[in-house]
Backbone as JSON Lines, residues from 0, in Angstrom:
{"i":0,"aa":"X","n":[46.3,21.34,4.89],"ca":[45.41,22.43,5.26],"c":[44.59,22.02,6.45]}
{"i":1,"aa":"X","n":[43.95,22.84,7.01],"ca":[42.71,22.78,8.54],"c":[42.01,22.41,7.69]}
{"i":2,"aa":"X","n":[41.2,22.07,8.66],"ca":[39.56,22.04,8.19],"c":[38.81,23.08,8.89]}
{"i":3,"aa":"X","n":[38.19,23.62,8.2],"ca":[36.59,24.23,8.79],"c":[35.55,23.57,9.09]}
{"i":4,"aa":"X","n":[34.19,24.48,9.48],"ca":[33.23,24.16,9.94],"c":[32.26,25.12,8.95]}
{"i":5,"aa":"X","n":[31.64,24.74,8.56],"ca":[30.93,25.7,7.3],"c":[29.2,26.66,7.89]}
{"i":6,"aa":"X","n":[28.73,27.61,7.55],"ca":[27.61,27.96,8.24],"c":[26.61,26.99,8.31]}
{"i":7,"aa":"X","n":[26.32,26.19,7.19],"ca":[25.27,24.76,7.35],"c":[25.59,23.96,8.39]}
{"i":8,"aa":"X","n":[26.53,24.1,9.66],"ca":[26.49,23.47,10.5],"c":[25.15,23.33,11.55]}
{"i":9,"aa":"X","n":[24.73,22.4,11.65],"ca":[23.38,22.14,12.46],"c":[23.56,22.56,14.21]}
{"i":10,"aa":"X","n":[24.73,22.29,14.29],"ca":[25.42,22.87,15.63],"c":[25.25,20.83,16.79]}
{"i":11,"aa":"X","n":[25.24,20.14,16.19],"ca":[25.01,18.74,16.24],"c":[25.84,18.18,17.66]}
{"i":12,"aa":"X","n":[27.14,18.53,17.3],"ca":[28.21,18.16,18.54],"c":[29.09,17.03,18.18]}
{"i":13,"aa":"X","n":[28.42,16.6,16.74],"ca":[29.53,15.1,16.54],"c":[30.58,14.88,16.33]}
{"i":14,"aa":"X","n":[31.32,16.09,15.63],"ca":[32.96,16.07,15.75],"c":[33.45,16.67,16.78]}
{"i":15,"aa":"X","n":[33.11,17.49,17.8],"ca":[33.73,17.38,18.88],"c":[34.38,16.33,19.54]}
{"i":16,"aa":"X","n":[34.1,15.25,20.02],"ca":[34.67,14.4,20.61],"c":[35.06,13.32,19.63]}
{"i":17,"aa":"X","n":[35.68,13.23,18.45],"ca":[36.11,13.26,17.32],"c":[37.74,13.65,17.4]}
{"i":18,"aa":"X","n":[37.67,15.09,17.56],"ca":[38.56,15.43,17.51],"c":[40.42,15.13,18.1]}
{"i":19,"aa":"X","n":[41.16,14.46,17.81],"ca":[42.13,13.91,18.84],"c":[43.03,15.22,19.11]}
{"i":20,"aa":"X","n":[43.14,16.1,18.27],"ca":[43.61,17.52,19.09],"c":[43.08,18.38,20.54]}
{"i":21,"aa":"X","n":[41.76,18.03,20.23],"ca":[40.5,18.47,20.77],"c":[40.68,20.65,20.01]}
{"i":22,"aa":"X","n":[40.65,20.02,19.06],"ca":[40.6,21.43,17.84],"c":[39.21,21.78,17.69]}
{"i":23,"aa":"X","n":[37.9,21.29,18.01],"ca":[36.73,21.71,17.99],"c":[35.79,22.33,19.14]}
{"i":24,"aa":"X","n":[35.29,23.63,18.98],"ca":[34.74,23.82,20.41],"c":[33.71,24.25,20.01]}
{"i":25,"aa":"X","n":[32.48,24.24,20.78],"ca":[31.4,24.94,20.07],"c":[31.3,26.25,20.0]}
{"i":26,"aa":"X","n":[30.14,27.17,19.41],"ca":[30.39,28.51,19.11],"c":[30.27,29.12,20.38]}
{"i":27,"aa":"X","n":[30.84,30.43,20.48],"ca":[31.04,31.11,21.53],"c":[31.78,30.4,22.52]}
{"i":28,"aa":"X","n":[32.28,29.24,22.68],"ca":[33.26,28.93,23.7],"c":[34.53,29.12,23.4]}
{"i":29,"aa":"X","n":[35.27,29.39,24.55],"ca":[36.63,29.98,24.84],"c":[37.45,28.76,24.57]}
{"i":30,"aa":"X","n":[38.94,28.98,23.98],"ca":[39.33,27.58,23.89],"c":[41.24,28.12,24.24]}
{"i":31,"aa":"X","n":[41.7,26.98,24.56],"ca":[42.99,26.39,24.96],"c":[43.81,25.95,24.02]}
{"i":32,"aa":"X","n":[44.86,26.57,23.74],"ca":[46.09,25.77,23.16],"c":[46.96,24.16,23.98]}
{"i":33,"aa":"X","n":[46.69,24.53,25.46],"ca":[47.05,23.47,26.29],"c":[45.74,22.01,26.2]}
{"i":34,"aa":"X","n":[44.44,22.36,25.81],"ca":[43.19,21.4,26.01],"c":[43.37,20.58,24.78]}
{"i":35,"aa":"X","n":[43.76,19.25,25.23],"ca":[43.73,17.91,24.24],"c":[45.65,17.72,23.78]}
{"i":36,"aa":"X","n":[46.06,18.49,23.9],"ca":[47.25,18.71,23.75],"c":[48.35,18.6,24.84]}
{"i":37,"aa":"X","n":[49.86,18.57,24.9],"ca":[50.83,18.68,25.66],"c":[51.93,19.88,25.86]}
{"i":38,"aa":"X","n":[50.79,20.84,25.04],"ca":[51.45,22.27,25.23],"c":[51.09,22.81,27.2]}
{"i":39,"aa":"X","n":[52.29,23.36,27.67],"ca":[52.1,23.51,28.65],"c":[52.93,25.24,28.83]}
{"i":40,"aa":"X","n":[52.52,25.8,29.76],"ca":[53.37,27.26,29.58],"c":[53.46,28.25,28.6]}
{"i":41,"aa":"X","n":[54.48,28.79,28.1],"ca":[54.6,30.13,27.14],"c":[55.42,28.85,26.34]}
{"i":42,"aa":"X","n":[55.09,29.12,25.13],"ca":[55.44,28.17,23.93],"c":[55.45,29.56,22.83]}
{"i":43,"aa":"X","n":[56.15,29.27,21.71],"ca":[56.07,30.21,19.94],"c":[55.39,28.35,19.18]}
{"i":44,"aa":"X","n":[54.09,28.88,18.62],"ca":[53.72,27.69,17.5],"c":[54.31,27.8,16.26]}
{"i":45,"aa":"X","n":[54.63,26.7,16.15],"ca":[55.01,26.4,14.59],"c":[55.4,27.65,13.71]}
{"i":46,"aa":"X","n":[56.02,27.75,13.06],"ca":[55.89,28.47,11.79],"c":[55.39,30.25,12.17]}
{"i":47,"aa":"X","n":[55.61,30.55,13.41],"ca":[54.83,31.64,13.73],"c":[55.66,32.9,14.54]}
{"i":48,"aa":"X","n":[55.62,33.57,15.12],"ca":[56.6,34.64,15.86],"c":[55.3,34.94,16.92]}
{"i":49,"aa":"X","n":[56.53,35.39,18.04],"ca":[55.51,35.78,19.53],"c":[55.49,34.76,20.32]}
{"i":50,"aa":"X","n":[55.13,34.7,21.37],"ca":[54.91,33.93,22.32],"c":[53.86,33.75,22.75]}
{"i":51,"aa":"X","n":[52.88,32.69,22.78],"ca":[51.71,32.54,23.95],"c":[51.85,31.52,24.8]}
{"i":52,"aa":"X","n":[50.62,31.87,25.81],"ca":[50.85,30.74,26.89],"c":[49.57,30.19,26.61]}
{"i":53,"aa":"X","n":[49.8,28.52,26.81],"ca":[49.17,27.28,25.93],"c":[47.84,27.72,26.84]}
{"i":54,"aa":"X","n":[47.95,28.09,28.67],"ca":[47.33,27.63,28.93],"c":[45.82,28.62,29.48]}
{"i":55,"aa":"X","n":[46.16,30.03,28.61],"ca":[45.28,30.46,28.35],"c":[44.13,30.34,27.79]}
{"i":56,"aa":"X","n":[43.19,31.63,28.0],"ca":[42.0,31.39,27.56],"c":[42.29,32.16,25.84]}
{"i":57,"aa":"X","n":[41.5,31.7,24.85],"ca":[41.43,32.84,23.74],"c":[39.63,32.95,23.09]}
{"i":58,"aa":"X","n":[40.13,33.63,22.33],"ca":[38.6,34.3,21.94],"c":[38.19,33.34,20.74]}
{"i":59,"aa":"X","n":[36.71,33.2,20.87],"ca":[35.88,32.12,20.4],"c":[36.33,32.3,18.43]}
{"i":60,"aa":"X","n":[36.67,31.45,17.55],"ca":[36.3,31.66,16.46],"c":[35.24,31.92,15.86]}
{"i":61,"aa":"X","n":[34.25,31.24,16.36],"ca":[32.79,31.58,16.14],"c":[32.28,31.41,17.15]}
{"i":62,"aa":"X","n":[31.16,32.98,16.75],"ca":[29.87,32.5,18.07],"c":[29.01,31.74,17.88]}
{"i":63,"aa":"X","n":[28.18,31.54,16.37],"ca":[27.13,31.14,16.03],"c":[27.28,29.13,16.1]}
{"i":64,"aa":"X","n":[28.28,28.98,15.61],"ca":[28.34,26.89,15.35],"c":[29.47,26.93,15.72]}
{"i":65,"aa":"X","n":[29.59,25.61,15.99],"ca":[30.85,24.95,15.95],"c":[31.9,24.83,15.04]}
{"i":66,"aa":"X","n":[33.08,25.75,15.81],"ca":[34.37,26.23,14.99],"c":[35.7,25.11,15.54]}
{"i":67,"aa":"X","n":[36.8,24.79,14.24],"ca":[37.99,24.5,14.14],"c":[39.21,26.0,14.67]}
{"i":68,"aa":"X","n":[39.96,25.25,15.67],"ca":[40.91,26.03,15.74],"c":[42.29,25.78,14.4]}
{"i":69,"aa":"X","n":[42.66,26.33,13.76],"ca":[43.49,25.71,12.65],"c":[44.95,25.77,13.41]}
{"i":70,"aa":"X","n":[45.36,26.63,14.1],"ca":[46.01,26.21,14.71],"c":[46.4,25.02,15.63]}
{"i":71,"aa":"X","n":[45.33,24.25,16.2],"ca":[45.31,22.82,16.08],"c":[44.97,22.02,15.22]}
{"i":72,"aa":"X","n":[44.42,21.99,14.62],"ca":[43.94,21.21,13.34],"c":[44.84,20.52,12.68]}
{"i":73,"aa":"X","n":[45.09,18.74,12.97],"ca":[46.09,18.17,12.01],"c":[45.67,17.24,10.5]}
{"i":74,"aa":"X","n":[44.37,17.85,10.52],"ca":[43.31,16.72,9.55],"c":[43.59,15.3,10.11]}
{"i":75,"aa":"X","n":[43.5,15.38,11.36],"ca":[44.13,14.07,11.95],"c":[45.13,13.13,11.01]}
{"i":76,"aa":"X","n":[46.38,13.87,11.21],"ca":[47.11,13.21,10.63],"c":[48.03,12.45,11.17]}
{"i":77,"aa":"X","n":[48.58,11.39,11.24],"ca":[49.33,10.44,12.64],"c":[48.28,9.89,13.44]}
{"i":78,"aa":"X","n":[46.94,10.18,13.4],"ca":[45.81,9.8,14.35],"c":[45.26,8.35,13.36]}
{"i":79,"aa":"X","n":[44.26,9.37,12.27],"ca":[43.49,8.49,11.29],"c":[43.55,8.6,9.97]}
{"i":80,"aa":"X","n":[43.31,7.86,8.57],"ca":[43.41,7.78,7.78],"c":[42.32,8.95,6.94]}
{"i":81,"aa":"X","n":[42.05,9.56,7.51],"ca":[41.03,10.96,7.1],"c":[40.63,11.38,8.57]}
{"i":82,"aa":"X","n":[39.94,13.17,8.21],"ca":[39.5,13.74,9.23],"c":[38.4,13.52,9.75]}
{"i":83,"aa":"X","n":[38.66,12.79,11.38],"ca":[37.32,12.36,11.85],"c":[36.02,13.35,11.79]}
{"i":84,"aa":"X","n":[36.26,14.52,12.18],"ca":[34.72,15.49,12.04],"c":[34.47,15.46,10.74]}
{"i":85,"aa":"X","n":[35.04,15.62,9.9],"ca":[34.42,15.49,8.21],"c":[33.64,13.69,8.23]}
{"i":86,"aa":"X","n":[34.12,12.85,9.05],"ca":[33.63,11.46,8.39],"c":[32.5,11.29,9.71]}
{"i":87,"aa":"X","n":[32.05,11.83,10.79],"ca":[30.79,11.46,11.16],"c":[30.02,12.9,11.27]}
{"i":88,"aa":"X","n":[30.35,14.15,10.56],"ca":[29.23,15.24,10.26],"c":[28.13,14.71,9.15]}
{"i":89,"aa":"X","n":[26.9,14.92,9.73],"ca":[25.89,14.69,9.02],"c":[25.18,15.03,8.26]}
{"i":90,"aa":"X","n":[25.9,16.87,8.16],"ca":[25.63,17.32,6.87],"c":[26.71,17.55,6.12]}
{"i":91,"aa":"X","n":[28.2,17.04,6.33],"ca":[29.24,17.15,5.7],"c":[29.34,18.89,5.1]}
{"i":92,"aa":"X","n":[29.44,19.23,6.44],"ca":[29.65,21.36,6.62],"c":[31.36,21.26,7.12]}
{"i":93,"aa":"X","n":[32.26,20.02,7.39],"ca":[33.43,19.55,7.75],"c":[34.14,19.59,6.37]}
{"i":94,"aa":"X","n":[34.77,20.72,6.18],"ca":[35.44,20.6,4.58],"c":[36.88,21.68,4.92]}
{"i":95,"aa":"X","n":[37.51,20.98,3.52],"ca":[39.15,21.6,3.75],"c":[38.73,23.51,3.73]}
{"i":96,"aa":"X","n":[39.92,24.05,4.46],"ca":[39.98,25.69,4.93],"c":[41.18,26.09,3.67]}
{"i":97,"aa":"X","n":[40.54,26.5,2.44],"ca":[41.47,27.1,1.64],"c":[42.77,28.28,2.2]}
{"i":98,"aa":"X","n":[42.27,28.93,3.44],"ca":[43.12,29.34,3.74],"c":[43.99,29.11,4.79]}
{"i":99,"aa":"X","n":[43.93,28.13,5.15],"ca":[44.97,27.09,6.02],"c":[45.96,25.91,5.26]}
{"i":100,"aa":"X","n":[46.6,25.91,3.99],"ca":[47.27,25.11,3.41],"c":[48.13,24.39,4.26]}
{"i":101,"aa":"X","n":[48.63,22.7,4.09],"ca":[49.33,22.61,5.04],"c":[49.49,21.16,4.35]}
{"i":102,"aa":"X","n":[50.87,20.76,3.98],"ca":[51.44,19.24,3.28],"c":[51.37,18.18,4.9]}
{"i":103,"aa":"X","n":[51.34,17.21,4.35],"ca":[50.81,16.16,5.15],"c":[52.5,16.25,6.04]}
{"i":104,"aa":"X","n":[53.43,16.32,5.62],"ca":[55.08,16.86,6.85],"c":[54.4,17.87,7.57]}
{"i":105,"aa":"X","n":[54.07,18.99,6.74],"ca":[53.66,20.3,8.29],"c":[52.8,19.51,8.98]}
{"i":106,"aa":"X","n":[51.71,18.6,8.78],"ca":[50.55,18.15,9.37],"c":[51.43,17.45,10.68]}
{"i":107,"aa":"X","n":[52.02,16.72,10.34],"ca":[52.75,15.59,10.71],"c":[53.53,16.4,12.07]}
{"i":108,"aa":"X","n":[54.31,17.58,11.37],"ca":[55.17,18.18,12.56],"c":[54.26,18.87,13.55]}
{"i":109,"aa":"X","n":[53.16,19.25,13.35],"ca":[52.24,19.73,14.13],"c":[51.88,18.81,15.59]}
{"i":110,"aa":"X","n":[51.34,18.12,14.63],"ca":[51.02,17.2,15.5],"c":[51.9,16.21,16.49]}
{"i":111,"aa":"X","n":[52.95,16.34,15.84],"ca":[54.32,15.65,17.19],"c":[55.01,16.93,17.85]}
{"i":112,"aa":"X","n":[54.51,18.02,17.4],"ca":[54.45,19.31,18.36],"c":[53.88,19.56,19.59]}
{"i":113,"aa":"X","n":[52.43,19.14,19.2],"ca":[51.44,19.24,20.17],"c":[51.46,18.13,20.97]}
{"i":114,"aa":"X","n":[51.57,17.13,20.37],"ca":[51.91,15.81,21.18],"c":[53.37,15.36,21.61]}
{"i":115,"aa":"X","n":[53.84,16.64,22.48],"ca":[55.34,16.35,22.65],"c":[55.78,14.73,23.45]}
């Protein structure tokens, strides 16, 4: 599964640069399928239908704190032995996204997706 960012977020900044997808942006910022990643051009993600291009802009998940894109989101898996924004958030608002399920293989293929 992703992780989220929960409303008790303080808006802090510490899993941002954390992130080895770069899957975290703060609220109201615009974010990239191509940023932190080796998606380049019109790509179909994973498991999905349609086409986008990596290296567009898309619309903020949240305006208010700092949001997970789950579409990047590998719970850093192939990176670290747990998810870095969950292990230096300081109010631990970094918790699994019930509705992003995802076995440590999808995690895995994701992430040697993005990291072609």
């Amino acid at each position: 599964m992703a992780i989220i960012i929960t409303d008790e977020c303080i808006n802090c900044g510490a899993c941002e640069p954390e992130c080895p997808n770069n899957a975290i942006y703060e609220g109201g910022a615009e974010w990239k399928y191509a940023e932190g990643t080796g998606l380049r051009g019109i790509f179909t993600p994973l498991g999905q239908s349609g086409e986008i291009d990596a290296d567009a802009n898309q619309n903020p998940v949240s305006m208010d704190v700092y949001y997970i894109v789950s579409d990047k989101c590998t719970e850093c898996v192939g990176f670290h032995d747990e998810p870095q924004c969950a292990a230096v958030c300081p109010v631990d608002c970094c918790v699994d996204d019930p509705a992003h399920r995802e076995s440590n293989e999808q995690l895995l293929a994701k992430k040697e997706f993005m990291h072609l």
